[in-house]
Each structure stands twice: as C-alpha cells, then as structure tokens.
C-alpha positions in Angstrom: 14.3 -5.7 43.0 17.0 -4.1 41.7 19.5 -4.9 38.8 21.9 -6.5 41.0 19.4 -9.4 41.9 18.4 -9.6 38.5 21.4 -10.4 37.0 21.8 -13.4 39.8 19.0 -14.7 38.4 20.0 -14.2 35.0 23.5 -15.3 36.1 23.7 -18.4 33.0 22.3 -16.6 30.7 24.8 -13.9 31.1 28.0 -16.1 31.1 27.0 -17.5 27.4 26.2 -13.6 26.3 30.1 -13.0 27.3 31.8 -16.0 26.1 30.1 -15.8 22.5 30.9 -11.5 22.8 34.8 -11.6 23.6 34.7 -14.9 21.0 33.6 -12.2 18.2 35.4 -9.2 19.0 38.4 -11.1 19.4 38.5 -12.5 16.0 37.5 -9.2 15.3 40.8 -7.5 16.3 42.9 -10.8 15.0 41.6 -11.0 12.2 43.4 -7.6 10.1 46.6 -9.0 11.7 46.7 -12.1 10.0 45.5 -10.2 7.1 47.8 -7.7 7.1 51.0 -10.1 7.4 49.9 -11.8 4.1 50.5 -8.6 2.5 53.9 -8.1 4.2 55.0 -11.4 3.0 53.7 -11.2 -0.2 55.5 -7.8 -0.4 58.5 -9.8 0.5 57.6 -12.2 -2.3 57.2 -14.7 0.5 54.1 -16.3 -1.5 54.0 -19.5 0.3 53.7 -17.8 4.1 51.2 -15.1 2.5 48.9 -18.1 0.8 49.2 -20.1 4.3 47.5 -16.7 6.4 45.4 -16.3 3.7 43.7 -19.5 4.4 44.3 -19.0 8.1 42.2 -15.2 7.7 39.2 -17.3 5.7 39.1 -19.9 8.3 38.8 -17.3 11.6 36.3 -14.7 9.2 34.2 -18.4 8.4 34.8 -18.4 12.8 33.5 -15.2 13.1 30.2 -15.2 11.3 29.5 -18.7 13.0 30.3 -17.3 16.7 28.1 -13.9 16.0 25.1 -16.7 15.3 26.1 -18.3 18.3 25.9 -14.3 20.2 22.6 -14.0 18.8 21.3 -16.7 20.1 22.7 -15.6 23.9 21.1 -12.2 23.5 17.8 -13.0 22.4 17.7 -15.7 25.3 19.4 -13.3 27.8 17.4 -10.4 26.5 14.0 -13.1 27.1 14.8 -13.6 30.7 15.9 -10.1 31.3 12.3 -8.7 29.8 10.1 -11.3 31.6 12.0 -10.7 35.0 10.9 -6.9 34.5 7.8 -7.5 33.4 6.9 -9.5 36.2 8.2 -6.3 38.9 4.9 -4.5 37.2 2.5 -7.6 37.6 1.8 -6.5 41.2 2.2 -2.7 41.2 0.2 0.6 41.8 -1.0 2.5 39.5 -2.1 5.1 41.1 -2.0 8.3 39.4 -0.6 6.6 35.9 -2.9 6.9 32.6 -3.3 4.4 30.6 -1.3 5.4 27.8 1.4 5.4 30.0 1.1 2.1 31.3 0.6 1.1 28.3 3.5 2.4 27.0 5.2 1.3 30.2 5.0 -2.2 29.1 5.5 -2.2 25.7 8.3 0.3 25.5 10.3 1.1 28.5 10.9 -2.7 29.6 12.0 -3.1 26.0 14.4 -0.6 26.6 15.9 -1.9 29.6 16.0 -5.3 29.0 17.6 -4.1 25.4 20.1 -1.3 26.9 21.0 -4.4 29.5 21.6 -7.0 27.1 23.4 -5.3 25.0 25.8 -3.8 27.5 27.9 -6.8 27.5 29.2 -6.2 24.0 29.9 -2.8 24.9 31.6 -3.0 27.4 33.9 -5.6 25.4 34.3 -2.8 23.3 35.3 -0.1 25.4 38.4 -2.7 26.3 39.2 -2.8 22.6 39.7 1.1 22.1 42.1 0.1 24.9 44.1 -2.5 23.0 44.2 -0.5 20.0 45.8 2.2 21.4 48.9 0.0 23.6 49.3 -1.2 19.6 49.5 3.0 18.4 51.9 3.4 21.1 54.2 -0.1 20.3 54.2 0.9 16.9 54.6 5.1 17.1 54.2 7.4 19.7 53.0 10.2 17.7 50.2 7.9 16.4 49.3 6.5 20.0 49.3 10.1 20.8 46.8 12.4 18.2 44.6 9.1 18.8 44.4 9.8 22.0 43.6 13.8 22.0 41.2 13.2 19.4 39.6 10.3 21.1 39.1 12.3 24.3 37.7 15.6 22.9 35.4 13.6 21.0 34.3 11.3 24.5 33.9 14.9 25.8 31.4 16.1 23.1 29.2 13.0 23.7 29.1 13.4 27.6 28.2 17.5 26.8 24.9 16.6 25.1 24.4 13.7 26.8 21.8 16.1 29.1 20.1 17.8 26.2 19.9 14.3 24.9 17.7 13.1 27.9 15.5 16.4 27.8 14.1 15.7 24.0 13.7 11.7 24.9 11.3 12.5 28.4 9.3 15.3 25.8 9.2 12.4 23.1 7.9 9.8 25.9 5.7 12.2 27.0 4.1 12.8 23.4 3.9 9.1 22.5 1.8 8.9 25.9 -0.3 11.3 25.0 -0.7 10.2 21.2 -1.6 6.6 22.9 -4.3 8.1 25.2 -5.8 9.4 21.9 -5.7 5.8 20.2 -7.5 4.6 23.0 -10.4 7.5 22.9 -11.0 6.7 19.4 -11.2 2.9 20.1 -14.1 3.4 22.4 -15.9 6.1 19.9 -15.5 3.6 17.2 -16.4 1.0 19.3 -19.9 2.4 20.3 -19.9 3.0 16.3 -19.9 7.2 16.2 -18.3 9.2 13.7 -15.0 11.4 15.0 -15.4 15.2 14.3 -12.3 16.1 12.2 -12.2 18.9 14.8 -12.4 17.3 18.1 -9.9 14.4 16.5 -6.9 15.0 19.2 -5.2 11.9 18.3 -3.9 13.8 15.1 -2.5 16.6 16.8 -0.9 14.3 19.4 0.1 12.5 16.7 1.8 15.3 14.6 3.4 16.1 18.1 4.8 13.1 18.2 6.2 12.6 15.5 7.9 16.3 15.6 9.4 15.3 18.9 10.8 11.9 17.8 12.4 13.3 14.7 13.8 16.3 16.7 15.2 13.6 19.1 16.4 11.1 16.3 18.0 14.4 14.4 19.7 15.5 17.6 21.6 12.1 18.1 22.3 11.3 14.8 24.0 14.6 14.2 25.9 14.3 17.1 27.5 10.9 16.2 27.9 11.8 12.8 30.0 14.9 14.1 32.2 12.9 16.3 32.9 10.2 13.3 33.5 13.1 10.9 36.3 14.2 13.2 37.9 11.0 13.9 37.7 10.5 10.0 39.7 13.4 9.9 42.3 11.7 12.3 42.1 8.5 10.4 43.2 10.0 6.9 45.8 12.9 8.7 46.8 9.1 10.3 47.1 6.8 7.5 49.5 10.1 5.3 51.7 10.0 8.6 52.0 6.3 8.2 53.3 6.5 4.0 55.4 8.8 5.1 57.0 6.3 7.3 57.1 3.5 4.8 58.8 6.0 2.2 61.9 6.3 4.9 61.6 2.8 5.4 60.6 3.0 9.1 56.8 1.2 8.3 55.8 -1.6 6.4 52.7 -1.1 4.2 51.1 -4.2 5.7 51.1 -2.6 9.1 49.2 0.8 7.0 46.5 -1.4 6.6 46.4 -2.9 9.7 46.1 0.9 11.5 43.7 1.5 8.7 41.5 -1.6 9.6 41.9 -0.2 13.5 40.8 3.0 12.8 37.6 1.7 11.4 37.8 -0.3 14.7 37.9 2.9 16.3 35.4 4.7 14.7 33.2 1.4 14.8 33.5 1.8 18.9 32.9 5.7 19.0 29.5 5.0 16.7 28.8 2.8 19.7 29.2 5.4 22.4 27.4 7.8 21.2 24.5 4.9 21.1 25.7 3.8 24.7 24.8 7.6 25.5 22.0 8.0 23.8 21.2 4.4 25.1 21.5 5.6 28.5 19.4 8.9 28.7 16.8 6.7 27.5 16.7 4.4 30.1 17.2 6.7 32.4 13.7 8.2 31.6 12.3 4.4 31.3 13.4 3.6 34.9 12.0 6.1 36.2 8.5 6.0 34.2 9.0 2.5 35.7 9.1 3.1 39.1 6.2 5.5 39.5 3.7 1.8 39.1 6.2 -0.2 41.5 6.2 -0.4 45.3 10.2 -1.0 44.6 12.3 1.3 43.3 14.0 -0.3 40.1 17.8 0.7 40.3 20.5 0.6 36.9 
C-alpha cells in the first residue's frame, strides 16, 4: 500500500484538514490588511473608518483562533486515521532479520513520523502558496522590494536543500543509536526481571545511552543552526526592507500603514522559511522512517 491509496481512504478526513488550513492562513494574510488600513485612516484623521476596521480586525483575529481549534481537531483526526492505516501495513509483516529494538522503535517512532510529516503537510503546503502571494504584493507595491525578496529568498531555499543530505546522514546515525539504546532497555528488563544485579561494567545500556544522546543533540544542533542561519539573513532583508520603505514615505511615495503591513509580511515570510527548514528536516526524517519501514513489510511503502 502505498500513500496514494492511503489518502483515498483517508480522503474525508483530508478535505476537513484543508478547509479549516486555507480558513486560517487566510485570515492570516487578511488580517494586517485590515489592520494596517486603520492606521492609514487614522493617519488621515479618518477616525470613524479606522474605529470601523478596528472592530472588523477583532472580529476576523476572534475568527482566527476559533478556526485553528476547528484545524486541530482535523489533524488530530486525520493524523488518527493516517497512524492506524500504517500501523495496520506492519500487523502482517516479516520480520526477518529486524531486532527488537528496531521494531520497537518501528512502531512507536517512525509511524509517528509519517503519519505526523503527512498530516501536517497540508498546512505546508498552504504555506508555500502564501510566500507566493506575498511576493505579487512586493512587486504591486515596489519592484525593488519584490526584487531583494526574491534573491534573498532563493539563496536562502538553496542553503536548506545543501544540507538537506548531511541532514539525513546524522538522523539514520541517531535512529540507529536510539535502536541500539532500546535493545539495552530490553536486556536490562529481562536481568531485572530474573532479579540479578547489573555490573556497572557490563551495563551497555549507559553507553548506548550516552551515544544517543550525543547523536540526537548533534542532530537537533545541526538543524537548528541551520534555520536560525537562514532567519538571521532574511532578518537582515526585513530591516535593510522596512529603511527602504521610510524612505519612501519621507518622498511621499509610501504610506506608513502599508510599512507595517510589509513589516507584518515579512514576519509572514520568515514564519514560512522557519517552516521549510522543518519541511526539510521533516523530510530526511521520513525518509529514513520509510525505509526502516519497509524492511518488516512484504509492500514497499512509497511517499
């Protein structure tokens, strides 16, 4: 079974994850506009059209939070069907060859991953179409905006895809640690079980342990530091941005409402690029999972 015939049979579940998802980061994107024209009215001294999208901006944010309840609920019930139609490709499957730690691990960890990395996808993917929207507004509003947006934004997507590898190299040697740590736990159940003592020096479980835990922080460090260095650039271009834009409004060619608004997109932006670097992450990850996966199946499992 593949991923194709899993979402057919997870087919209603999935339309209620993308209605509630484009709900939310609609309002998301509406939102600063409405916003941002109160303050361009009130500059005006237009008080009574500022006070009327005031209340209009409370009413969509009061929107918002209710909608991202309604989201939750989809995922966890997409996210439910997703993990139990995984779960049951590994109720008849060989496991020839596989240790118990890693089946073990197998079915705690890697469908979890899946089923997550899956479920979540639809959001992404929503917002993927955002960083396109924002930038047709750049380029309706400056081109010169529209433009170092863009440069940045692709230098920074080609960073993430560079360590994407290296990324999947230190998750497969953190896998294969927490197996290892989890074959441990299960030796010193059955010593404890038949009530011996464990020699400090035969007690592999801390090594694999200490292992482990090196692995997962080198892995955790390695990801982390790369997404912080891609949001410290487009930080950078959000600043270099946002002096541009004053400079317009000093010649009278930029309201200060519409500042704010590419302010608020920027954080959009940087929002999204957080995301990526999670989608990539994301991805190496399952990509290690599924296969781990397919070495107890008869199937190959496809994403």
């Amino acid at each position: 079974m593949d991923i194709v015939m899993i979402l057919k049979r997870t087919k209603k579940e999935l339309v209620k994850k993308i209605i509630t998802s484009v709900i939310i980061q609609g309002l998301l994107l509406v939102i600063p506009v409405y916003w941002t024209n109160s303050i361009n009215h009130a500059t005006n001294q237009e008080y009574d059209k500022a006070f009327r999208l005031i209340i209009i901006t409370l009413i969509l944010s009061l929107l918002y939070y209710l909608w991202n309840y309604f989201n939750q609920r989809a995922w966890y019930n997409y996210y439910n069907k997703l993990y139990l139609e995984y779960t049951n490709l590994v109720a008849d499957a060989s496991v020839k060859d596989i240790t118990l730690g890693e089946y073990t691990n197998i079915i705690n960890n890697d469908i979890d991953i899946i089923g997550t990395f899956i479920g979540n996808l639809v959001t992404r993917i929503i917002q993927i179409i955002e960083f396109l929207i924002i930038y047709m507004y750049f380029l309706s509003i400056d081109f010169y905006i529209f433009l170092a947006t863009l440069i940045v934004s692709i230098f920074m997507v080609i960073i993430i895809i560079y360590f994407g590898g290296k990324i999947e190299i230190q998750n497969k040697d953190r896998k294969d640690n927490l197996d290892y740590k989890t074959i441990n736990i299960h030796n010193i159940y059955d010593v404890l079980k038949r009530n011996k003592k464990i020699q400090r020096e035969d007690n592999g479980f801390i090594k694999s342990t200490i292992k482990y835990l090196e692995s997962n922080a080198k892995f955790n460090l390695f990801v982390n530091g790369m997404i912080y260095l891609v949001l410290g650039f487009l930080e950078l271009c959000r600043y270099g941005i946002v002096i541009y834009a004053i400079y317009l409004v000093s010649i009278s060619k930029m309201e200060i409402g519409t500042v704010l608004l590419i302010y608020s997109y920027y954080a959009k932006i940087i929002t999204n690029f957080e995301v990526l670097g999670t989608i990539d992450a994301e991805y190496q990850s399952v990509k290690v999972s599924v296969n781990r996966l397919n070495r107890i199946k008869r199937k190959e499992v496809t994403i």
